[in-house]
LOKEDREN-160483 format. One line per field, with one value per residue (C-alpha): chain; x, y, z. Coordinates in Angstrom, 1 decimal, padded with zeros to 4 digits, always signed. Example, Ala and Ser with C-alpha at 12.3 -4.5 7.8 and 13.67 -1.06 7.14 Angstrom:
mol [A,A]
xx [+012.3,+013.7]
yy [-004.5,-001.1]
zz [+007.8,+007.1]
END
This chain:
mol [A,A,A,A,A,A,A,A,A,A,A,A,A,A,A,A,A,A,A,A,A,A,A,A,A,A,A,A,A,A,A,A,A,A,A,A,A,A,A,A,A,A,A,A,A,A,A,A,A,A,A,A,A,A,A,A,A,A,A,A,A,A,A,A,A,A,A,A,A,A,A,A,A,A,A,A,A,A,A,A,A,A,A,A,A,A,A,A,A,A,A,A,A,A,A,A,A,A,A,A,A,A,A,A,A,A,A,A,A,A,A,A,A,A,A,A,A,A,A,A,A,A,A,A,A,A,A,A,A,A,A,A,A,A,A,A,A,A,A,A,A,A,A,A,A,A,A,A,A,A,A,A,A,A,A,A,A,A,A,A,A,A,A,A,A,A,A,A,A,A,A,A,A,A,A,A,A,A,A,A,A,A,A,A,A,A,A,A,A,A,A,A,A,A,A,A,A,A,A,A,A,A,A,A,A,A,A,A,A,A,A]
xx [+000.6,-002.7,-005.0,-007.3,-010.6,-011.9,-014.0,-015.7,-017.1,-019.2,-020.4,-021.2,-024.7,-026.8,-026.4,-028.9,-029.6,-027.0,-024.2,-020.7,-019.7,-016.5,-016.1,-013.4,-011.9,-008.9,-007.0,-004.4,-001.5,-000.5,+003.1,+003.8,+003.2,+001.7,-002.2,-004.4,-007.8,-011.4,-014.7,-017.6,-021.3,-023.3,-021.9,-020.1,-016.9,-016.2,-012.9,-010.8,-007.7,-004.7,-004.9,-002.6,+000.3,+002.1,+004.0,+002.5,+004.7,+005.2,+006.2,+006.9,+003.9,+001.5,-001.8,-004.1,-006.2,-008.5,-011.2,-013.4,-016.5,-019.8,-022.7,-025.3,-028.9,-032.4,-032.1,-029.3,-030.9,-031.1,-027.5,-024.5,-020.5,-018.1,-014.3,-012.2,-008.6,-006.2,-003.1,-000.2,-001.6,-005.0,-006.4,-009.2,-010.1,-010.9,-014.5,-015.8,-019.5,-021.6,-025.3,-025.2,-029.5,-027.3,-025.7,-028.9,-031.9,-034.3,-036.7,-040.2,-042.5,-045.5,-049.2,-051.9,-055.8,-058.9,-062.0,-064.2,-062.3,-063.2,-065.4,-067.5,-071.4,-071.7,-072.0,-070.1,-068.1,-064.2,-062.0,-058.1,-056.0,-051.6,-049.8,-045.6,-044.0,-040.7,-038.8,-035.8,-035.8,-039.0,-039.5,-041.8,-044.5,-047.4,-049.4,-052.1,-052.7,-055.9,-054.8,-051.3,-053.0,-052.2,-055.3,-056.2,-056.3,-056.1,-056.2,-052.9,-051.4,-048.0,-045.2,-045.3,-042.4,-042.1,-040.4,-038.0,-036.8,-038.4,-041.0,-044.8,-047.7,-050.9,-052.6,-056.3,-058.2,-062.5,-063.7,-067.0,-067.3,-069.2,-069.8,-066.8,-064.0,-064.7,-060.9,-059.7,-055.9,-055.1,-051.4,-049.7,-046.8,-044.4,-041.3,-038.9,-036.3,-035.3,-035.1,-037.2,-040.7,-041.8,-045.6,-047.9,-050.9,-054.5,-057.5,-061.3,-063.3,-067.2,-069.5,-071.7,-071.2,-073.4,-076.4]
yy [+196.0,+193.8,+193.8,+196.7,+196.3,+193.6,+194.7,+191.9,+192.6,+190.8,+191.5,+194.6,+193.4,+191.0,+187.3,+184.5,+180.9,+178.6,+180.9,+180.6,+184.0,+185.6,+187.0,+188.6,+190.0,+192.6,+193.6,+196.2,+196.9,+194.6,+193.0,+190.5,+188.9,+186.0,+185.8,+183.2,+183.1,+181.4,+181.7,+180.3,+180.6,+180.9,+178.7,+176.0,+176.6,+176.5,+176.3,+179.6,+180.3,+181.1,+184.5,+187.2,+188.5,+191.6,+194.4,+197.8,+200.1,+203.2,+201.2,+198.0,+196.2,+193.7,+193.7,+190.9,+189.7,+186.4,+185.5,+182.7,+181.2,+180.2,+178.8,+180.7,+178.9,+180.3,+180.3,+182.0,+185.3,+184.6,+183.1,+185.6,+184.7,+185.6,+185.8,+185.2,+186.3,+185.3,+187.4,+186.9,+190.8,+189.9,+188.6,+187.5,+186.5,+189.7,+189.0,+190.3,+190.0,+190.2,+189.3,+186.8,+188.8,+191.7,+189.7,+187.2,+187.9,+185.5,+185.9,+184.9,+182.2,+183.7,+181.3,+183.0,+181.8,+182.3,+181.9,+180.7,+179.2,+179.4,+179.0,+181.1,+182.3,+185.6,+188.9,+186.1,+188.1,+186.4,+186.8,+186.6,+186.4,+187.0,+184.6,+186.1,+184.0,+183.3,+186.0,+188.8,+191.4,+192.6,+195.3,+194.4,+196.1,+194.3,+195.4,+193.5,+193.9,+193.2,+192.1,+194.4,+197.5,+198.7,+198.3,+200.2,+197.9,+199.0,+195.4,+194.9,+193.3,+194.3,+191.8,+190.1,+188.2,+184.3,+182.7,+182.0,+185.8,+185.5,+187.6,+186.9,+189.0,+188.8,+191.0,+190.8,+191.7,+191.5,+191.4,+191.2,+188.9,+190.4,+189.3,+191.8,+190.2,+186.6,+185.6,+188.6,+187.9,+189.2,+189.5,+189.7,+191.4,+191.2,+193.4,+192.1,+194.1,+196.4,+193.5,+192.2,+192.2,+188.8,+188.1,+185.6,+185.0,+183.6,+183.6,+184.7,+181.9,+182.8,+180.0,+180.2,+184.0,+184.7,+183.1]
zz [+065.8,+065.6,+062.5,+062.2,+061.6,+059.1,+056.1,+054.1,+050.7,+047.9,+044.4,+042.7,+042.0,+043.4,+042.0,+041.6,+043.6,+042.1,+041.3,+042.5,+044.4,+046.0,+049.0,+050.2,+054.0,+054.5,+057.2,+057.5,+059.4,+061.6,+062.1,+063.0,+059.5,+061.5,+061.0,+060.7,+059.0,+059.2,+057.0,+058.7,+057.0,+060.0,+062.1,+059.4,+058.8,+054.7,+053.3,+051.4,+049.3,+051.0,+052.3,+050.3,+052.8,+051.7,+052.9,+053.5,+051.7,+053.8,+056.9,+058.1,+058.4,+056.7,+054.7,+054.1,+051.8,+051.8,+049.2,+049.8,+047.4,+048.1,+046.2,+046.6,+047.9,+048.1,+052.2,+052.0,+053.0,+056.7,+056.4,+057.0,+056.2,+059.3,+058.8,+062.2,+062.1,+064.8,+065.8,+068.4,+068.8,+069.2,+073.0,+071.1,+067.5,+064.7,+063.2,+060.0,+058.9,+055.6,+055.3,+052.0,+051.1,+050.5,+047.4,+046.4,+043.9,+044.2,+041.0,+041.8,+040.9,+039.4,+039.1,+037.3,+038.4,+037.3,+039.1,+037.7,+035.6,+031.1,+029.7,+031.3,+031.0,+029.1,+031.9,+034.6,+036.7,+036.6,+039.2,+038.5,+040.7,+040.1,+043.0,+042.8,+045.3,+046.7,+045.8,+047.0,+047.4,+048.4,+045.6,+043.0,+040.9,+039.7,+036.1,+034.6,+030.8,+028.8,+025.2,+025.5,+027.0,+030.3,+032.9,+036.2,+039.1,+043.1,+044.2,+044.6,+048.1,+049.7,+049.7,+052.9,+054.5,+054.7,+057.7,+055.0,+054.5,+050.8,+050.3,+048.5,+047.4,+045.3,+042.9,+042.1,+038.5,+039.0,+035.5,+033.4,+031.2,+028.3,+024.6,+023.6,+026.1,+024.6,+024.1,+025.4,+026.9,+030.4,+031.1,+034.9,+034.3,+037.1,+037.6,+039.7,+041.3,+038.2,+036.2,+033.0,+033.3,+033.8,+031.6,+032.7,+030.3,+030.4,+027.9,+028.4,+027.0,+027.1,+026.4,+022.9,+022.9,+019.8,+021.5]
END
């Protein structure tokens, strides 16, 4: 009997760029126990364990069980792992796919500008501007605080796609710069994925304010 179909499966949650992952592909049922297995990432072939061989127990055939693991890199989400099994059953090689963005979190880099930059002249009006880039997936919420209290802002852009697969966005704050906001702190706060907010923080500076 040849292999059944080949499920390959990953982490429970998603992992981060640099961390060393398993993966692993089963097949069912087949006999003979003969079978032979490749992992490729994309089209690289990467080297596994031996595959697990053992018996089914309610009749005579064979399962099997291969785990293979991968650093995981920043590009990896437009890479995919393949594993090919080969059985005197088979005419032509098993294959088994998983799409490596569906185990990666790529946190984002987060640059907080302000235009003009401080100081400033009193009644100036400051632009600031939140740049979150390079990150996966694309679900992220953007807050901006002045001195810890939550503001209302609708300037906020969707995340748009690199060529990359990583996504980017920026979120814009237009504010007044009067007497009262001199060293006022305004805070991007980034939420990334359902992880920990992320703060970014910059200071109003207004020049001679008591003039």
């Amino acid at each position: 009997a040849a292999p059944t179909q080949l499920v390959v499966s990953g982490p429970s949650h998603r992992e981060k760029p640099g961390q060393s992952v398993p993966f692993t592909c089963t097949a069912r049922r087949f006999f003979p126990k003969d079978i032979t297995v490749k992992w490729l990432k994309d089209k690289a072939e990467i080297s596994a364990q031996q595959p697990q061989i053992t018996p089914e127990r309610t009749n005579s055939s064979y399962n099997m069980s291969s785990t293979v693991t991968v650093m995981l890199q920043e590009d990896d989400v437009r890479s995919q792992l393949i594993c090919e099994v080969q059985h005197p059953e088979l005419s032509s090689p098993l294959r088994g796919m998983y799409q490596l963005r569906r185990a990666l979190r790529v946190s984002p880099s987060i640059r907080l500008v302000s235009d003009p930059p401080s100081p400033v002249e009193v009644n100036k009006t400051v632009n600031f501007t939140c740049h979150v880039k390079r990150f996966y997936p694309g679900d992220v919420t953007v807050t901006w605080l002045e001195n810890g209290m939550q503001m209302k802002v609708e300037n906020i852009s969707r995340p748009e796609e690199s060529p990359l697969g990583l996504f980017e966005l920026r979120s814009q704050l237009e504010v007044q710069a009067t007497e009262e906001k001199n060293t006022s702190v305004f805070t991007c706060r980034v939420v990334h994925d359902a992880q920990a907010p992320s703060d970014t923080n910059t200071t109003l500076w207004i020049i001679d304010p008591a003039r």
